[in-house]
C-alpha positions as CSV (number, residue, x, y, z in Angstrom):
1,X,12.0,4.7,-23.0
2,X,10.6,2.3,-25.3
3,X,8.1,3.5,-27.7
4,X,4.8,2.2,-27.2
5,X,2.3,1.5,-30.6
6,X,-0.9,3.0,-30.0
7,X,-4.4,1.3,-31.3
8,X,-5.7,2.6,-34.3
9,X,-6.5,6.6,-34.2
10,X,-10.2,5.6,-34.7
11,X,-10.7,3.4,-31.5
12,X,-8.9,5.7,-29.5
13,X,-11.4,8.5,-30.6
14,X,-14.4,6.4,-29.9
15,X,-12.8,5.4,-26.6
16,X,-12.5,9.4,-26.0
17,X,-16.0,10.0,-26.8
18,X,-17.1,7.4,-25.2
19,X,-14.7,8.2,-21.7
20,X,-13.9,4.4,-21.5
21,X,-12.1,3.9,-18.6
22,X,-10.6,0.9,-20.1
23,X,-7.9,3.0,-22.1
24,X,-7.1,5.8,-19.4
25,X,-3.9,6.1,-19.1
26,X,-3.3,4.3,-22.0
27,X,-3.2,7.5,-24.3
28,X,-3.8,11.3,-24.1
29,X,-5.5,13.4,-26.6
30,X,-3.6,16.3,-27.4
31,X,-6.5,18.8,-28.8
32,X,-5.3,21.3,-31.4
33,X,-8.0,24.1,-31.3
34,X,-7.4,24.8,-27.6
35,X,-3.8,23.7,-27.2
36,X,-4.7,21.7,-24.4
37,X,-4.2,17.8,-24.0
38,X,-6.9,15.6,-21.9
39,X,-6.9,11.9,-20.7
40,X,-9.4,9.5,-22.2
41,X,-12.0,10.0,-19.5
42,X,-12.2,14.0,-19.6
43,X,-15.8,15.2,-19.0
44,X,-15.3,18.2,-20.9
45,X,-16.7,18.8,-24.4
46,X,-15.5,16.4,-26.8
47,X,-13.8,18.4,-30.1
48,X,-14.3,17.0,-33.4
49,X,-12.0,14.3,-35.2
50,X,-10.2,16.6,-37.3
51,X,-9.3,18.3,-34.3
52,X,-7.6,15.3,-32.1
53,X,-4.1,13.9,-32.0
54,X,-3.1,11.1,-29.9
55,X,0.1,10.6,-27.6
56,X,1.4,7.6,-25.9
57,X,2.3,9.5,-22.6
58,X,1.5,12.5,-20.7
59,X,5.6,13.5,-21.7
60,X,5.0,13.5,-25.3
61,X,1.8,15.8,-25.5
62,X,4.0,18.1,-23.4
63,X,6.7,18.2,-25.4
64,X,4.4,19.1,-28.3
65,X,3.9,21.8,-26.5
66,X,0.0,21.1,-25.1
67,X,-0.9,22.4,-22.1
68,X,-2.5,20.0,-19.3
69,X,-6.7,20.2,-19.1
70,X,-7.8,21.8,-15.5
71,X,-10.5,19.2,-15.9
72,X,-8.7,15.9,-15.8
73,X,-5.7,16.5,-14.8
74,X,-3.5,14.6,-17.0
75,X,-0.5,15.1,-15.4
76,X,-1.6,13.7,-12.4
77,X,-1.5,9.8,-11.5
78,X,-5.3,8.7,-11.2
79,X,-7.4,9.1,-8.4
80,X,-4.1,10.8,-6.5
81,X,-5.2,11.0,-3.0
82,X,-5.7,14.5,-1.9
83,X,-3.4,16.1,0.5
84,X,-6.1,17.0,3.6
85,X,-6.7,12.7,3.0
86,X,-3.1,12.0,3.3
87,X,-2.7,14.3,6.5
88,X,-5.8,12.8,8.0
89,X,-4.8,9.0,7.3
90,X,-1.1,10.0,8.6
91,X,-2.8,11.2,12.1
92,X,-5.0,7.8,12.1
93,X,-2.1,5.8,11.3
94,X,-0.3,7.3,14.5
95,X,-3.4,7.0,16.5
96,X,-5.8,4.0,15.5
97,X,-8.4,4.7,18.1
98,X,-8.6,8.7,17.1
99,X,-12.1,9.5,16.8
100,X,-13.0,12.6,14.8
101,X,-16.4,13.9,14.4
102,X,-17.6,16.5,12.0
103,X,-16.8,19.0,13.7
104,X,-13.1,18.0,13.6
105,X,-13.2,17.5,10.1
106,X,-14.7,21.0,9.3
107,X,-11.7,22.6,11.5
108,X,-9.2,20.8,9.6
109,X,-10.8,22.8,6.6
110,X,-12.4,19.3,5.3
111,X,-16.1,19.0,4.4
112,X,-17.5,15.5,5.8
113,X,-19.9,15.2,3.1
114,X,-16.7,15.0,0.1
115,X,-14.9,13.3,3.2
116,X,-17.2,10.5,3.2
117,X,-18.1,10.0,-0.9
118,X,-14.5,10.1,-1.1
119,X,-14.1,6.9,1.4
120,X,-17.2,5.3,0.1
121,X,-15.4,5.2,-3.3
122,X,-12.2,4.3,-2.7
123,X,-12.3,2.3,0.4
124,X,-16.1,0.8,0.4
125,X,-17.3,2.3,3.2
126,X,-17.8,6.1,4.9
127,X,-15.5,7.8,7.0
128,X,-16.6,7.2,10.4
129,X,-16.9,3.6,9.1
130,X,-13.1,3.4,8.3
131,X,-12.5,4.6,12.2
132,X,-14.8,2.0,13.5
133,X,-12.7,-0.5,11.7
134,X,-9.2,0.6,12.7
135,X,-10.4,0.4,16.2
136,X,-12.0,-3.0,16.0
137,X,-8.8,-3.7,14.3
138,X,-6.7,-2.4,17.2
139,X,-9.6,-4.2,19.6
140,X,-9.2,-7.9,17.9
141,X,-5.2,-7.9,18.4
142,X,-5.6,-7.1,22.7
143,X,-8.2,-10.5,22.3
144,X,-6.0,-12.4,20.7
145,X,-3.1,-11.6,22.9
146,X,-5.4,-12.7,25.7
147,X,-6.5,-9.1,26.6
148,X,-10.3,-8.7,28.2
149,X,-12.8,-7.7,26.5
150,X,-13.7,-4.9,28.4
151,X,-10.2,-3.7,28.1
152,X,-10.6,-4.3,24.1
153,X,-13.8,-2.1,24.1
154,X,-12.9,0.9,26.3
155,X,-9.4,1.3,25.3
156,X,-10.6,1.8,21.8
157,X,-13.0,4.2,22.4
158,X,-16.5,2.6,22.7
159,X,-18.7,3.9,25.6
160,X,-20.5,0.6,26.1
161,X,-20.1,-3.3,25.8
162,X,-23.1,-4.0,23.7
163,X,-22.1,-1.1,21.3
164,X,-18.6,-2.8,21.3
165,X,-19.7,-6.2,20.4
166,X,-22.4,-5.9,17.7
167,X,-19.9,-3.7,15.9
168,X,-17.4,-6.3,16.6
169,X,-19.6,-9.3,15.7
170,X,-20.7,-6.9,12.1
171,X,-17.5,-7.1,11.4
172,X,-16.0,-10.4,12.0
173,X,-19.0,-12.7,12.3
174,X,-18.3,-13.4,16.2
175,X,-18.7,-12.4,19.9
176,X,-15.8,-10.6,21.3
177,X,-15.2,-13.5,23.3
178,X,-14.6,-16.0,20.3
179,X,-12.0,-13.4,18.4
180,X,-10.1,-16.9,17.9
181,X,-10.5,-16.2,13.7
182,X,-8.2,-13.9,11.8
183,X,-7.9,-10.6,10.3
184,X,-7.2,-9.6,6.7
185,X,-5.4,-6.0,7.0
186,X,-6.0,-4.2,4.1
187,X,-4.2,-0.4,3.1
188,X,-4.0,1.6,-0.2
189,X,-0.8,2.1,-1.7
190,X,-0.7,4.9,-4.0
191,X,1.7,4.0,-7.4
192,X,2.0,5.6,-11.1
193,X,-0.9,3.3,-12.2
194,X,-3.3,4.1,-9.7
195,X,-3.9,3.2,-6.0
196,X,-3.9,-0.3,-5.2
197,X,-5.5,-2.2,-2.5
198,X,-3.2,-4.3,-0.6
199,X,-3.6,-7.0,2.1
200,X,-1.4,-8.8,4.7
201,X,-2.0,-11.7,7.1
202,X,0.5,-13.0,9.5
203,X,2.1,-15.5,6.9
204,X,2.7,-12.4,3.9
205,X,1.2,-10.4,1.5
206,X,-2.8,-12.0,0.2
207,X,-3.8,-9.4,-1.8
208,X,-2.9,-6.9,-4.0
209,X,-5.0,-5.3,-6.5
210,X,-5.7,-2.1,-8.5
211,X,-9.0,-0.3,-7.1
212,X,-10.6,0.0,-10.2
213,X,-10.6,-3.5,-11.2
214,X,-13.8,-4.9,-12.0
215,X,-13.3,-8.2,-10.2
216,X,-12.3,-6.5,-7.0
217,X,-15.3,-7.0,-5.2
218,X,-15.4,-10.8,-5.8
219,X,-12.0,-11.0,-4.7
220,X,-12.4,-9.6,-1.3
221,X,-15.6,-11.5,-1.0
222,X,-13.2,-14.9,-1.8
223,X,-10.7,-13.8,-0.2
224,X,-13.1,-13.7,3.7
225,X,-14.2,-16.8,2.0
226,X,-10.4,-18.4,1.8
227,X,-9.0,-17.3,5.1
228,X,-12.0,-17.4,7.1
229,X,-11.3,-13.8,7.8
230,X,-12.3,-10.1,8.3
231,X,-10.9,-7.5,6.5
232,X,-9.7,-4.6,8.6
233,X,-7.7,-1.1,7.8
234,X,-4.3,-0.6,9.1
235,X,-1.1,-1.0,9.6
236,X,1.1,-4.4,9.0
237,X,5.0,-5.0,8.9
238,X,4.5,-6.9,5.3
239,X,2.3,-4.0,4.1
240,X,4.8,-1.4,5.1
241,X,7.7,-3.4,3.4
242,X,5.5,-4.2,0.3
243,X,4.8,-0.5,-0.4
244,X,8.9,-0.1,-0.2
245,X,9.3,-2.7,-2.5
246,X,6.3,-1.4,-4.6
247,X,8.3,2.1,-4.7
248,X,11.6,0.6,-5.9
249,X,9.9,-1.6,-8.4
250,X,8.0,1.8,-10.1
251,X,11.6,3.5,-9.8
252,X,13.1,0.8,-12.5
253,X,15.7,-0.1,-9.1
254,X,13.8,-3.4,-7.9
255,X,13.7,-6.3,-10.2
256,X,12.5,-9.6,-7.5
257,X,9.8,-8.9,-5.0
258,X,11.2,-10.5,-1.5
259,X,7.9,-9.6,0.6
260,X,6.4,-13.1,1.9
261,X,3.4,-13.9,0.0
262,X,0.1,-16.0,0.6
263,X,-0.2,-17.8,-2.0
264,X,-3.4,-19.6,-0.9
265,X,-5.8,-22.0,-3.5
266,X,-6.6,-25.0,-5.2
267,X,-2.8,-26.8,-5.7
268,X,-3.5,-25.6,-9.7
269,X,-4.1,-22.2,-9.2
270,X,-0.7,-22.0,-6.3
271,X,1.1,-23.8,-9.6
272,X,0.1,-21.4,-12.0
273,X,0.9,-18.8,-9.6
274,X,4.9,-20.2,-9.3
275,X,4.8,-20.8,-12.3
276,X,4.0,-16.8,-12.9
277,X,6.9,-16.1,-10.2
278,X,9.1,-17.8,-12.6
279,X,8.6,-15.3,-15.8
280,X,11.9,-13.7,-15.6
281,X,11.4,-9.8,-15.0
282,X,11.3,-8.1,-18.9
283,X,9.9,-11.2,-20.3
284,X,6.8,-13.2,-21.5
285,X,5.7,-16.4,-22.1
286,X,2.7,-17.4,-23.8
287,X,-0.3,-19.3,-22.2
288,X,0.8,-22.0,-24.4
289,X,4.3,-22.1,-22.7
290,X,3.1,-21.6,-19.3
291,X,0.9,-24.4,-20.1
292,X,4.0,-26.9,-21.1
293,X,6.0,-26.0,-18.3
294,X,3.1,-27.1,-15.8
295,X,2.9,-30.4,-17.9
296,X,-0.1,-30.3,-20.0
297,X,-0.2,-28.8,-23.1
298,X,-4.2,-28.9,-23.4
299,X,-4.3,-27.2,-20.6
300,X,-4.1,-23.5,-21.6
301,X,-7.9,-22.7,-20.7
302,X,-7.1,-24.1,-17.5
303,X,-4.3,-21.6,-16.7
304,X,-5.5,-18.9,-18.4
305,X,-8.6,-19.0,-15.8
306,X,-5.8,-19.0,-12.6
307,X,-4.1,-16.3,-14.5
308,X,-7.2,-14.2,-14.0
309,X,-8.3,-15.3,-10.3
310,X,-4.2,-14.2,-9.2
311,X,-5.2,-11.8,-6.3
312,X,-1.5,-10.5,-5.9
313,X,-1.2,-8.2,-9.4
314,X,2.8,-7.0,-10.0
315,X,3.9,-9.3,-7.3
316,X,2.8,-12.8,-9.4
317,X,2.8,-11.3,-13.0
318,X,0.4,-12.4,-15.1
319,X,1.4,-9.3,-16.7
320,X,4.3,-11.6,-18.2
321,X,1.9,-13.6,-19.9
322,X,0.9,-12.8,-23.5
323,X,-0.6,-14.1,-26.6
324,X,0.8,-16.7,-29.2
325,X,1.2,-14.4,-31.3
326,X,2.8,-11.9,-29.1
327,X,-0.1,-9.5,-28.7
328,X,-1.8,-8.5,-25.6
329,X,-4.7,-10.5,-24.1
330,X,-7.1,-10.3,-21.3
331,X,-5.9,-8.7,-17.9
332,X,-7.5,-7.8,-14.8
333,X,-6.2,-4.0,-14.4
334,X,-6.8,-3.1,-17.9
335,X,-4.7,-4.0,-21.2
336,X,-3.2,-0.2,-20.7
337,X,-1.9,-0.9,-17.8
338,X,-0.3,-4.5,-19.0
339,X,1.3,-2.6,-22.1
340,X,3.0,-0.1,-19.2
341,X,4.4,-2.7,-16.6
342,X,6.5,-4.6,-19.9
343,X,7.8,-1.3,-21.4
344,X,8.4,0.0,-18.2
345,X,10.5,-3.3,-17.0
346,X,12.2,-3.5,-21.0
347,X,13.2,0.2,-20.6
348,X,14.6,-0.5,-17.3
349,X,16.5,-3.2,-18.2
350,X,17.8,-1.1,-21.2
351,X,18.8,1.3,-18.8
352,X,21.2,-1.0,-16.7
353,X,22.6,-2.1,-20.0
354,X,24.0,1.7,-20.7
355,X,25.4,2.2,-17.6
């Protein structure tokens, strides 16, 4: 692997003391009094300066012999999806129109309350929320194959009409019987830097973001916007073949994305966006270049701004992009994890080279 040059030993103390978000991941603290090494946002007692190292990656405080904090789980990607949550979206995946109630939950040994702060923060809304939208999900596809909505609304599980289409008219602005718009379906994918929310319509792949961006929110809210659309959990042929290709990419085996994309906005921002899809993989260009190449050279605001409204992270890398001078500049999922996708595509081309 490449080494990676870490900010000033300073910063990344304030950053620890501070738990800033912004560099987790980015570094660990290896701390010398306990022998134990934490990530940046570790809620446990901060030590003193004097008692702090720093290391790149999780790999190297091991190897200098630090044991991993029981608090924060270094070792672990971020907000890892717990394995009762895995089981229990594996069983809804199967079944879309399952419908557990507490009672289930507790006899699968899960507590509703965690069960639901657990949805509300990683998915926007609580469980029994995410259940009425894969059914209403699973409802709007019968309409729009022509299927009644009475069929629609007792095949999924509702017990009356009228419950059936205010829920259905919450969620996608219209009666059951105008289900002429589309759906957005949206699913987490789960990757070394995090989980990242993911979106399909029938033309590709129109959304693909880390959860913890800050932006994320106005996305989605553009995205309904853009394609007139209601966002929906579930399942979707270019989602399952994204997270494949995801997989292969984070593996250092996949080097050109061949999922169909979306690549819908103003002709600028789809030009910046090609523009991004031409960054050869292990590269960078600055915003100066990219600039050039689109034919105006005072333009470099200008495509610095569609760098930042991409909605398809990895896929379209604005990752690619860099400074003048080289260094790293702004980026959506944090500059941490920008300094991680080039090493980790410059290591894996160094790889193929030795074999």
């Amino acid at each position: 692997m490449i080494e990676r040059a870490l900010p000033e030993p300073d910063i990344l103390y304030r950053a620890l003391v501070e738990k800033d978000a912004a560099y987790d991941g980015l570094f660990f603290a290896g701390i010398t009094t306990t022998g134990i090494f934490c990530r940046p946002v570790c809620t446990a007692r901060k030590p003193k300066r004097n008692h702090v190292v720093f290391y790149p990656s999780a790999r190297d405080a091991l190897l200098a012999g630090y044991r991993p904090c029981k608090v924060c789980r270094p070792t672990a990607p971020p907000d890892e999806t717990p394995q009762a949550v895995r089981a229990l979206l594996a069983d809804l995946g199967a079944d879309p129109t399952l419908r557990l109630k507490d009672a289930d939950l507790r006899a699968r040994g899960i507590e509703p309350a965690g069960l639901r702060r657990w949805f509300k923060k990683h998915h926007g809304m609580t469980f029994q929320g995410y259940q009425r939208a894969l059914r209403l999900g699973v409802a709007f596809g019968q309409l729009k194959q022509g299927g009644s909505t009475t069929a629609a609304a007792f095949d999924t599980g509702w017990e009356s009409l009228s419950g059936f289409g205010e829920a259905f008219k919450a969620l996608t602005g219209a009666a059951p019987s105008r289900a002429a718009g589309a759906l957005i379906t949206v699913a987490r994918i789960e990757t070394p830097l995090g989980p990242m929310l993911a979106g399909a319509v029938e033309g590709g792949v129109c959304l693909l973001e880390f959860v913890d961006r800050r932006m994320i929110e106005t996305q989605i809210m553009r995205l309904k916007k853009l394609f007139r659309a209601a966002l929906v959990p579930g399942r979707n042929p270019h989602l399952d073949r994204l997270a494949g290709e995801l997989n292969r990419y984070f593996e250092g085996t996949l080097r050109e994305f061949t999922v169909p994309l979306d690549l819908r906005g103003t002709p600028f921002q789809t030009r910046v966006w090609e523009a991004l899809r031409g960054i050869p993989y292990g590269a960078t260009r600055s915003y100066g270049e990219q600039a050039r190449r689109l034919g105006g050279a005072s333009s470099v605001r200008a495509v610095a701004r569609a760098n930042g409204d991409n909605r398809i992270a990895v896929i379209v890398p604005c990752h690619r992009v860099v400074g003048a001078d080289g260094a790293l500049t702004g980026y959506g999922g944090g500059l941490w994890r920008k300094r991680w996708l080039l090493d980790h595509e410059k290591a894996s081309l160094c790889a193929a080279k030795r074999r």
